[in-house]
N, C-alpha and C positions, 0 to 999 in steps of 0.2 A: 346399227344393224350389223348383223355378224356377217362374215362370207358364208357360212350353212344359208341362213337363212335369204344371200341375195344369192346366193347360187339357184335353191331355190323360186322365189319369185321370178329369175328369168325363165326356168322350165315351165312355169305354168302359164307367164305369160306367154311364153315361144309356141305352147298348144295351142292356150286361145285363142292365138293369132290364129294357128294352125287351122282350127275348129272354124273361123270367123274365114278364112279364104276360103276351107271347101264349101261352109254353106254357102259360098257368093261366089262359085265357082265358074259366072261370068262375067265378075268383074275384072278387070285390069290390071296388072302386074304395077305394086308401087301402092295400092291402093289401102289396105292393111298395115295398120300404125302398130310398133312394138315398144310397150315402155320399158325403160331401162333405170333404175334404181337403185342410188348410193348415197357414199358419205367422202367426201373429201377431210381429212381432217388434218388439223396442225401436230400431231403428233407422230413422233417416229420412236418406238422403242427401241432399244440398240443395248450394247452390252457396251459393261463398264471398259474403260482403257485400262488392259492389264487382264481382263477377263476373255477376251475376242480372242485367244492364243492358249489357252491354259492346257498345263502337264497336271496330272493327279499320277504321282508316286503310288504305285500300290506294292510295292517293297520287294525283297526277297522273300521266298516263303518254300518249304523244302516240298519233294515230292510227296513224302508223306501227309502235309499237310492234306493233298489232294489225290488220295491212294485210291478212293471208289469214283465211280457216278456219280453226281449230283453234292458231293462235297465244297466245299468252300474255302475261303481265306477272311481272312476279317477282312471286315467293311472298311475302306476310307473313305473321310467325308473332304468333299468339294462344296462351293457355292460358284453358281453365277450370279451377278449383281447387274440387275436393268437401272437402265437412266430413262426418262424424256416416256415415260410410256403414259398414256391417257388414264383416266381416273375406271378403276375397277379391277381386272384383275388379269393373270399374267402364267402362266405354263411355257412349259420347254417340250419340243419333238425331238429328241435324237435318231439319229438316224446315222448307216453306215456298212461296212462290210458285215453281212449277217454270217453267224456258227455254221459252217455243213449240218443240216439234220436241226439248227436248234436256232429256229429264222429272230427269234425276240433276243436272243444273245449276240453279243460283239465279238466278231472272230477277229482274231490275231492276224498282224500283216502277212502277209508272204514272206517278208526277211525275218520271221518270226523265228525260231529254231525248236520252241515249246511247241509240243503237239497233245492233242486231244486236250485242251484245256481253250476256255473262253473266256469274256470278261461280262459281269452280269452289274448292270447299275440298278438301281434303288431306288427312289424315292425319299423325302425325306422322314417319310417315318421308317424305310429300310424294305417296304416293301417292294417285291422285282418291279421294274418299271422295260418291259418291253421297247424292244427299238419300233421307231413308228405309230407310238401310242404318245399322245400328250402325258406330262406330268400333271398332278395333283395341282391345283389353282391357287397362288400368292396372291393376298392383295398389294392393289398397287397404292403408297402412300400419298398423299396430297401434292407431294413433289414430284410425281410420277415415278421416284424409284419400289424396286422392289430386289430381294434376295431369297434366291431358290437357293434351298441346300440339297444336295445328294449323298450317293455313297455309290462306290463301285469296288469290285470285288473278283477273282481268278474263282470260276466254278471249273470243275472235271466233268469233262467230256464223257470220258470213258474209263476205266480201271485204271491203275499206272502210268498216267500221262506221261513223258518225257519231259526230261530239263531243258532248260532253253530260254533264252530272251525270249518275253513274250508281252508284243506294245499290241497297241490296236490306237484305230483314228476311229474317233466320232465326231460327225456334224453336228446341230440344233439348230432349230429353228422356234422364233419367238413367236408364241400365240398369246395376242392382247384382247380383249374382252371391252 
């Protein structure tokens, strides 16, 4: 059972219940049973040793490269690599400082010194993968691993961005199936 779906069945039981005390609205506090429904399971996905910490280099790359709006940098590709994860299948949520104005982009730290530039990740077929949206779904192997590849990339903000270090932090978070 997914977390949608027992999120879910708690709402509808917590009504029913709801429904079930006001028609019995003089019965006794305690009286009204609510079922609760799960799965305990032996597995824990986790990311590989050596992946739980990872830099993606996205290079130097001149202003020019990034002279308008909406311009880019070539794509580098990343993978994160799961262990131990249950039989089916497997996505990534990043998450992190979002763009001013550009909430699916990865803004740059504060000790940053690049302005009006962001960082945009992909998918792995390279299409934008919004922060707080799942990735595209890997199966998970018989062994429980699986590898997600990505790609990330310096998009422009605005017209002439400025030079400057420009890192950014992103979280993830594993979603197993």
């Amino acid at each position: 059972m997914t977390k949608k779906s027992f999120g879910t069945l708690v709402r509808v039981l917590l009504l029913t219940s709801g429904m079930v005390n006001y028609a019995q609205a003089g019965s006794s506090l305690g009286e009204v049973n609510i079922e609760l429904r799960g799965n305990v399971v032996d597995f824990s996905c986790y990311v590989e040793i050596g992946d739980e910490n990872k830099t993606v280099q996205l290079g130097r790359w001149p202003t020019k490269e990034l002279r308008t709006v909406g311009s880019t940098t070539q794509s580098m590709p990343f993978t994160l690599k799961l262990n131990g994860c249950p039989p089916g299948a497997a996505s990534i949520t990043f998450s992190g400082k979002q763009a001013a104005g550009n909430p699916g982009l990865l803004g740059l730290n504060d000790s940053s010194g690049a302005t009006n530039v962001a960082i945009e990740l992909r998918d792995k077929d390279k299409t934008p993968l919004p922060l707080e949206q799942a990735s595209q779904d890997v199966a998970v192997d018989a062994n429980g691993n699986a590898v997600l590849n990505f790609f990330a990339n310096y998009i422009a903000l605005a017209d002439n961005p400025q030079a400057g270090q420009a890192n950014a932090d992103a979280t993830f978070m594993i979603n197993y199936y």
